[in-house]
OpenMM code with the backbone's topology and positions (N, CA, C; nanometers):
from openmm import Vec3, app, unit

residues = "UNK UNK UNK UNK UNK UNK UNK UNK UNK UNK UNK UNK UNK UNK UNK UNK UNK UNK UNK UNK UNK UNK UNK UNK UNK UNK UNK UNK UNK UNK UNK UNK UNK UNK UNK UNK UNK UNK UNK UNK UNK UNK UNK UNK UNK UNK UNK UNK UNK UNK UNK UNK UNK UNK UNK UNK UNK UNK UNK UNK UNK UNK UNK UNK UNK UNK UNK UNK UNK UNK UNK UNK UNK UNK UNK UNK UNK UNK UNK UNK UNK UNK UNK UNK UNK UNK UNK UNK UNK UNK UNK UNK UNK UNK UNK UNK UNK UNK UNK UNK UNK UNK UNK UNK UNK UNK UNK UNK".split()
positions = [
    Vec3(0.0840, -0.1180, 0.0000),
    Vec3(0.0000, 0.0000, 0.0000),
    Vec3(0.0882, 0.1240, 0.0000),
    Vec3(0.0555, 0.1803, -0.0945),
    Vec3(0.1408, 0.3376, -0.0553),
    Vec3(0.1238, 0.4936, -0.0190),
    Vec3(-0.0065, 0.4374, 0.0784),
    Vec3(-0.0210, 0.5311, 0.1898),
    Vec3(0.0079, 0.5033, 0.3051),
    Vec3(0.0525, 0.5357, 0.4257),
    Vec3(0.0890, 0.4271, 0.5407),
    Vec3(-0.0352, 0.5095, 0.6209),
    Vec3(-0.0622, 0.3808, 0.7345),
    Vec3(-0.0973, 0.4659, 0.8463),
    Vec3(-0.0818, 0.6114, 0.8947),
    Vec3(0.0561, 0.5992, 0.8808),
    Vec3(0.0933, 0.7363, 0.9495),
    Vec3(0.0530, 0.8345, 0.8303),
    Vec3(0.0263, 0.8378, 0.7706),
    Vec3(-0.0368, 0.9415, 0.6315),
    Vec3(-0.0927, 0.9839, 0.6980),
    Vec3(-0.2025, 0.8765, 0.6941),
    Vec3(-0.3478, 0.8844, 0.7474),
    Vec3(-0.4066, 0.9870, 0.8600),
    Vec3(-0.3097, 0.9006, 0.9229),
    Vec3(-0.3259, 0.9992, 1.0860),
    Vec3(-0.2759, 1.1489, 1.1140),
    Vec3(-0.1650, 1.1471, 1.0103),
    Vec3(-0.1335, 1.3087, 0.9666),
    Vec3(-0.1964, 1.4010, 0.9114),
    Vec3(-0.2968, 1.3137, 0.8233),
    Vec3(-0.3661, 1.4210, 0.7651),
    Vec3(-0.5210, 1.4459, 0.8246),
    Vec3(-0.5024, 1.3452, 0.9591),
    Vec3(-0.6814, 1.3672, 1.0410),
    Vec3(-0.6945, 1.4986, 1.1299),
    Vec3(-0.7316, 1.6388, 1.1069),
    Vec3(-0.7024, 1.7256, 1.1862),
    Vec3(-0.7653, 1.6975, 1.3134),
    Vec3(-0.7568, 1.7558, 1.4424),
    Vec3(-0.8161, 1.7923, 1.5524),
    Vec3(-0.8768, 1.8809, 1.5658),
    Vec3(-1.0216, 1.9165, 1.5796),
    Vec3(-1.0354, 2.0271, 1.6160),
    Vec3(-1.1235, 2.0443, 1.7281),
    Vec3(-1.0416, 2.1390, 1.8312),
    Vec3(-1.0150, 2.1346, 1.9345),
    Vec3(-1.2416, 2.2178, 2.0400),
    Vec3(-1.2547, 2.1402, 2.1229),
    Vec3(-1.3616, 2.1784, 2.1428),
    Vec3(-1.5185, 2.1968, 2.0297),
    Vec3(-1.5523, 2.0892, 2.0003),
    Vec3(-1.5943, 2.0496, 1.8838),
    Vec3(-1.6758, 1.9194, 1.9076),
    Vec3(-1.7853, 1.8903, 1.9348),
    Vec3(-1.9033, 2.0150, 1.8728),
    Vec3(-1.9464, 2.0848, 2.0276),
    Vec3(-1.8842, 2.0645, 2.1510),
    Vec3(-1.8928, 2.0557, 2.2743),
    Vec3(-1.7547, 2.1050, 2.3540),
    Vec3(-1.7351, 2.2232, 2.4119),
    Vec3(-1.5987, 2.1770, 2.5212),
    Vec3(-1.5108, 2.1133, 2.5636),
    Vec3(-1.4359, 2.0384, 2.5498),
    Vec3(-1.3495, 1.8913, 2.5861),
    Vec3(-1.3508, 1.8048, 2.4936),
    Vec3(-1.4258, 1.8574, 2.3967),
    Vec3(-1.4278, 1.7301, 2.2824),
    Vec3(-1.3553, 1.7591, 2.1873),
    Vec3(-1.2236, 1.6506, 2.1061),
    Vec3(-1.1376, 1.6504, 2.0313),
    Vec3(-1.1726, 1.6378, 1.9088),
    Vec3(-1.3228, 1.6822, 1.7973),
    Vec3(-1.3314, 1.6353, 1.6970),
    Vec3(-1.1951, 1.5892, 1.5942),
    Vec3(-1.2400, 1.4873, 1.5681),
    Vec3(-1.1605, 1.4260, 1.4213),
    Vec3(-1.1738, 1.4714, 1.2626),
    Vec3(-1.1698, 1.5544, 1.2003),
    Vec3(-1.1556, 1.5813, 1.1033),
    Vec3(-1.1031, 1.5027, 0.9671),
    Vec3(-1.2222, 1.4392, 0.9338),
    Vec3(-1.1368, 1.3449, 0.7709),
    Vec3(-1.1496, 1.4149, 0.7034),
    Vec3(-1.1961, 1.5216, 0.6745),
    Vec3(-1.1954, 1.6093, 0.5456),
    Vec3(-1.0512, 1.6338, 0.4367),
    Vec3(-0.9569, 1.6249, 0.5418),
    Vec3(-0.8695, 1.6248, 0.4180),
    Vec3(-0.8385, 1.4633, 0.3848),
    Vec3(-0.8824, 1.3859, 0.4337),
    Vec3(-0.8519, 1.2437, 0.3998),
    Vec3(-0.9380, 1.2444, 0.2636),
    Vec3(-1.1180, 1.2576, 0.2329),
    Vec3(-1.1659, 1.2647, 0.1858),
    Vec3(-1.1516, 1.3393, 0.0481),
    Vec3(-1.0350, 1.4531, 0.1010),
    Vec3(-1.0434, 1.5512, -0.0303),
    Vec3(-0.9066, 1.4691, -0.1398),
    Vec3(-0.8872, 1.4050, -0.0892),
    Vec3(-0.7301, 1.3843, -0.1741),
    Vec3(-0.7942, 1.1642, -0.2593),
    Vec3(-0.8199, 1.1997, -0.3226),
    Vec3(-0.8421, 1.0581, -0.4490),
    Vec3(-0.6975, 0.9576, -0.3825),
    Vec3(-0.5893, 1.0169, -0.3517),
    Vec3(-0.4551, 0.8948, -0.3119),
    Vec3(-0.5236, 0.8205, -0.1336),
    Vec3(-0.4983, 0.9404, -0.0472),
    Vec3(-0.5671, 0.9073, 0.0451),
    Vec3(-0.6646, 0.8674, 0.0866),
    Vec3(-0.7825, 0.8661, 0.0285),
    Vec3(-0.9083, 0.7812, 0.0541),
    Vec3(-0.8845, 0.6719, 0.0325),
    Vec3(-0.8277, 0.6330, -0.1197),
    Vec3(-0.8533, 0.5029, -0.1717),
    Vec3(-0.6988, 0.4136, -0.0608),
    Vec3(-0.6230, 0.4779, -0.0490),
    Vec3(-0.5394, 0.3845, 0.0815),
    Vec3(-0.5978, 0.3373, 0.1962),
    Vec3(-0.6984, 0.4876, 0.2778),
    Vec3(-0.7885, 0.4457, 0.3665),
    Vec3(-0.8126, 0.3428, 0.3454),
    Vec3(-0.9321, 0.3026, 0.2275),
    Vec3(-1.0261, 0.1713, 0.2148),
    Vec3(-0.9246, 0.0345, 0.1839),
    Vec3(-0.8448, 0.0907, 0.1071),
    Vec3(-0.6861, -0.0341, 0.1362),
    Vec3(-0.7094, -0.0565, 0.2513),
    Vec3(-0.6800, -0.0041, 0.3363),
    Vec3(-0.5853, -0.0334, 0.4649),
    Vec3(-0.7554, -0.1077, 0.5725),
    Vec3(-0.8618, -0.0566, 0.5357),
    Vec3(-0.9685, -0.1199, 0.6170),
    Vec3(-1.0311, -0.2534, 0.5073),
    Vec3(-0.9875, -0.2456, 0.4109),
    Vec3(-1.0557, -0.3987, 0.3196),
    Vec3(-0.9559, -0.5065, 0.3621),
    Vec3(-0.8186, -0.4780, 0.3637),
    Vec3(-0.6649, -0.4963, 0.3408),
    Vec3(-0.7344, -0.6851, 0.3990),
    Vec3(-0.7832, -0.6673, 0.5410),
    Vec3(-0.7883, -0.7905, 0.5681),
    Vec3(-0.9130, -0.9493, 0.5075),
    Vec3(-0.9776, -0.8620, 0.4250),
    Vec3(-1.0497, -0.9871, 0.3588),
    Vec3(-1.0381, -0.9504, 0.2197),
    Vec3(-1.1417, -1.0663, 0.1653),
    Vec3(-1.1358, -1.1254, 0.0386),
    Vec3(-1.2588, -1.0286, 0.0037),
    Vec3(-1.3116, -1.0259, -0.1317),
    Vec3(-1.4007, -0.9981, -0.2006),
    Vec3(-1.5166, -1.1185, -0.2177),
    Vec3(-1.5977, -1.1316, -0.1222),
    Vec3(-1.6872, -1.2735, -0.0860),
    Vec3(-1.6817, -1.3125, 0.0310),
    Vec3(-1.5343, -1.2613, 0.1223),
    Vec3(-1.5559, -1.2989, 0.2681),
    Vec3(-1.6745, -1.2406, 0.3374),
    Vec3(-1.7094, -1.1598, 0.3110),
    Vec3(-1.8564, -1.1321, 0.4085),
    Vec3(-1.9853, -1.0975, 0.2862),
    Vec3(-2.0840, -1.0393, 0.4282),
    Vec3(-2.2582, -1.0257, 0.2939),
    Vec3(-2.2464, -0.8531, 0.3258),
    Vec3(-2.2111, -0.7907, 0.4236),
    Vec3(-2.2694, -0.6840, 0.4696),
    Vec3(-2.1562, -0.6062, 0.4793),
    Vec3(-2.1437, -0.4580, 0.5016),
    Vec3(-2.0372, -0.3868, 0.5829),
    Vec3(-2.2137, -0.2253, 0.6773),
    Vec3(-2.0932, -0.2726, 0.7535),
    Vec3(-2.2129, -0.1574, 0.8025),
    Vec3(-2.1866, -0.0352, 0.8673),
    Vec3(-2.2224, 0.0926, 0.8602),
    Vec3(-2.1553, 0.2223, 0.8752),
    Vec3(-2.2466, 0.2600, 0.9694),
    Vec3(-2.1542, 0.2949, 1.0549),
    Vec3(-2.2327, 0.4768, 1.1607),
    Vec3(-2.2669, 0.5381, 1.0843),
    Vec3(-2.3542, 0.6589, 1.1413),
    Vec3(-2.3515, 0.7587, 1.1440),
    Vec3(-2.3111, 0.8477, 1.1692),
    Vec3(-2.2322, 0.9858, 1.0758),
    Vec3(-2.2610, 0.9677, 0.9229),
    Vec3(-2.0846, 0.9524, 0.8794),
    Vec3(-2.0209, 0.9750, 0.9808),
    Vec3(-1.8825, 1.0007, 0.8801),
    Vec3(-1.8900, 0.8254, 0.8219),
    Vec3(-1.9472, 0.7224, 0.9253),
    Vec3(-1.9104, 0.5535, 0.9021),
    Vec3(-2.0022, 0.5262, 0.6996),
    Vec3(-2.0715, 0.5991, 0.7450),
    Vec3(-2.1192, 0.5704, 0.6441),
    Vec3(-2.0207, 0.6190, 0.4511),
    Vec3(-1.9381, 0.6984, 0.4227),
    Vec3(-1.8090, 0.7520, 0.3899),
    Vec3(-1.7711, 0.6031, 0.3651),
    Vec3(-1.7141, 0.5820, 0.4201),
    Vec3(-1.5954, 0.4376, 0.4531),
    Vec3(-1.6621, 0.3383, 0.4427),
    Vec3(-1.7684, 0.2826, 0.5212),
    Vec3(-1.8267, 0.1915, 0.4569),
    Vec3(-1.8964, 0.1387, 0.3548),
    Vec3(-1.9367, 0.2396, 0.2487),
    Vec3(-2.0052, 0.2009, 0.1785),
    Vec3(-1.9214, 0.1914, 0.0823),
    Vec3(-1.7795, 0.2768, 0.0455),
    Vec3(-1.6689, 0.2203, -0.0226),
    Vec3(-1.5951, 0.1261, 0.0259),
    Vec3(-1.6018, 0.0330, 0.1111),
    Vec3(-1.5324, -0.0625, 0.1245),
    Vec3(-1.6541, -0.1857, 0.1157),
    Vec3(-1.7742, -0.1402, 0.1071),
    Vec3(-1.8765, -0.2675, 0.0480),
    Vec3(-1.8619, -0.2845, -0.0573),
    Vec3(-1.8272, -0.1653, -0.1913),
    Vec3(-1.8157, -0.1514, -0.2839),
    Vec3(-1.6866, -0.2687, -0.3229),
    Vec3(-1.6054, -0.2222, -0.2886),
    Vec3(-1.4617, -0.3209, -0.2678),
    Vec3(-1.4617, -0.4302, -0.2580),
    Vec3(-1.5335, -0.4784, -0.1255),
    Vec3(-1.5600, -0.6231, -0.1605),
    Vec3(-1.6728, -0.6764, -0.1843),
    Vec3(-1.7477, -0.6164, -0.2783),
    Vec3(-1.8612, -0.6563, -0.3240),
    Vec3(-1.9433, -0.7117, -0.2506),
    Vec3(-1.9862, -0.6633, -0.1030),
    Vec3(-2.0672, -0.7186, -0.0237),
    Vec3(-2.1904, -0.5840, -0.0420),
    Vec3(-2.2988, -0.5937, 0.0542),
    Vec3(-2.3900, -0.4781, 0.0978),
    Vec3(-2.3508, -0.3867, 0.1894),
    Vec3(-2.4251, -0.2912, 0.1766),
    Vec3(-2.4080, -0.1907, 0.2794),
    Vec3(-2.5119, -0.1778, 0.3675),
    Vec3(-2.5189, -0.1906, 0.4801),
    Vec3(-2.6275, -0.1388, 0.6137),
    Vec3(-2.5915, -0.0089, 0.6419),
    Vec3(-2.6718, 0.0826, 0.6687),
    Vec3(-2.6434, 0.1812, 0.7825),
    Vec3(-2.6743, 0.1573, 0.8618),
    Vec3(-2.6415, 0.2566, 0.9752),
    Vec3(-2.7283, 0.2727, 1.1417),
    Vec3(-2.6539, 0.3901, 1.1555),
    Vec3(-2.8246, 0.4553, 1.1851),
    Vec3(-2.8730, 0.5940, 1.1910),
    Vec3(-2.8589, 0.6226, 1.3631),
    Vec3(-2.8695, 0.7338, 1.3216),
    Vec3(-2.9734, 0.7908, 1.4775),
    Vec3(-3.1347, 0.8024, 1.4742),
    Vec3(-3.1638, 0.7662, 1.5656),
    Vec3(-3.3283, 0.7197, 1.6103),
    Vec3(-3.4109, 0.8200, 1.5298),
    Vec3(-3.4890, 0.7108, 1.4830),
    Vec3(-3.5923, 0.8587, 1.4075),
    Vec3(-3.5552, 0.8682, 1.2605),
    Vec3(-3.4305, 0.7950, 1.1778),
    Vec3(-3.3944, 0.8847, 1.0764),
    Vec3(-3.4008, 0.7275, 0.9859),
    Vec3(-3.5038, 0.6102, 0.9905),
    Vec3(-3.4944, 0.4969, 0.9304),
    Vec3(-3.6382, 0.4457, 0.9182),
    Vec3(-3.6619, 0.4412, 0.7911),
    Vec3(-3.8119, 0.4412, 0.7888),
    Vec3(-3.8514, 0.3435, 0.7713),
    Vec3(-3.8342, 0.2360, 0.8307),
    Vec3(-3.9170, 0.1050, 0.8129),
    Vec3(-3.8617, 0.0337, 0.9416),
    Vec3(-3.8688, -0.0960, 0.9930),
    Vec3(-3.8637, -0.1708, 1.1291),
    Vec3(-3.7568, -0.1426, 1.1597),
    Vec3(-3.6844, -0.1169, 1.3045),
    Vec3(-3.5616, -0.0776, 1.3753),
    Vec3(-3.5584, -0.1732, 1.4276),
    Vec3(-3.3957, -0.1728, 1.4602),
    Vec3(-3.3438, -0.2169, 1.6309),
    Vec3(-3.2729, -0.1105, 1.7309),
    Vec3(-3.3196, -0.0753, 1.8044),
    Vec3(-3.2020, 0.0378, 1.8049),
    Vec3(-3.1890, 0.0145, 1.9442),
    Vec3(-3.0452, 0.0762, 1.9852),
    Vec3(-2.9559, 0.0858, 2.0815),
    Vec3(-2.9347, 0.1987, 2.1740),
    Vec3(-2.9074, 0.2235, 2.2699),
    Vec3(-2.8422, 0.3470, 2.3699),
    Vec3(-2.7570, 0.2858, 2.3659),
    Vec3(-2.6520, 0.4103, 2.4134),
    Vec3(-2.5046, 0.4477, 2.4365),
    Vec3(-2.4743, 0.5921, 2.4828),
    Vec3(-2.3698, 0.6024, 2.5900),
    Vec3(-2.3292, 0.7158, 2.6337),
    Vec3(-2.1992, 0.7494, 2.5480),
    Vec3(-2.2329, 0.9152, 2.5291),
    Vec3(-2.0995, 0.9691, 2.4749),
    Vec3(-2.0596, 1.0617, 2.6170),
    Vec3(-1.8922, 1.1269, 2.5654),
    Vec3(-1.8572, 1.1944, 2.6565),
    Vec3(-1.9272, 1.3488, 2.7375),
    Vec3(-2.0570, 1.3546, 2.6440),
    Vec3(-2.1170, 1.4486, 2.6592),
    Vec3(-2.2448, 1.4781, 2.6469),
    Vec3(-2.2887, 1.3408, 2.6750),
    Vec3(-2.4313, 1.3074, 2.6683),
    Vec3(-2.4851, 1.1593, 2.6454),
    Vec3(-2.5563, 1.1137, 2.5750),
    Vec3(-2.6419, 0.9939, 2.4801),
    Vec3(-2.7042, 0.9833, 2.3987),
    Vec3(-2.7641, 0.8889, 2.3287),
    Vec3(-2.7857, 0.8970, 2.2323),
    Vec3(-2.8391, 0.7396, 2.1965),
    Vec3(-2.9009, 0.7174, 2.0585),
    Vec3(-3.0084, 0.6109, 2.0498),
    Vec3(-2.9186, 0.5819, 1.9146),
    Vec3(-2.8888, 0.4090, 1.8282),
    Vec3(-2.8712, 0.4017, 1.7041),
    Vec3(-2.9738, 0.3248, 1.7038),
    Vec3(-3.0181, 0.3367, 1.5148),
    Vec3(-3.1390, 0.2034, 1.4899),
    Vec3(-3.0716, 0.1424, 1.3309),
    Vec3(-3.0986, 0.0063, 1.3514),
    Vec3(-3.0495, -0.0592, 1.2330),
    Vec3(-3.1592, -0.1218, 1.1929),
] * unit.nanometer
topology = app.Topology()
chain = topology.addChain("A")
for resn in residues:
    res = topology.addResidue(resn, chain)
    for name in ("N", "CA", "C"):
        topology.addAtom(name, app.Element.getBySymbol(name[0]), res)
């Protein structure tokens, strides 16, 4: 692969207090903007299976969704999302979870 990790992680900004006080947002935007770097990204997260090893890949919400649906693409499996509550219009499952600054509901 000839993007390394450390690309990657160089080019993920911080930005600092985001969207909350204490919180370190992650910034892929410049990962996203550059055609070399994305497509290493999805290298480096397909890297470990085959094209047929699985049926599904499934993305957060929303940056997961970005990444996963090009790496379903990749290995020719499907894509799932999971939303936040409310934003999936037909039968759910959905989940709680605490973040550092609150909670929050996913539904698949």
């Amino acid at each position: 692969m000839s993007v390394s990790i450390q690309d990657l992680t160089e080019c993920i900004r911080n930005v600092a207090d985001f969207p909350k006080p204490g919180i370190q947002f992650k910034d892929i935007t410049p990962v996203l903007a550059s055609p070399k770097l994305f497509q290493g990204a999805i290298d480096h997260l397909t890297a470990p299976f085959q094209p047929g090893d699985i049926d599904v890949v499934v993305g957060v919400d929303a940056r997961g969704f970005i990444f996963a649906a090009a790496a379903a693409l990749h290995l020719k499996a499907g894509f799932v999302p999971v939303r936040k509550q409310g934003k999936l219009p037909f039968d759910t499952h959905e989940e709680s979870y605490d973040l550092e600054y609150g909670s929050n509901t996913l539904a698949i």
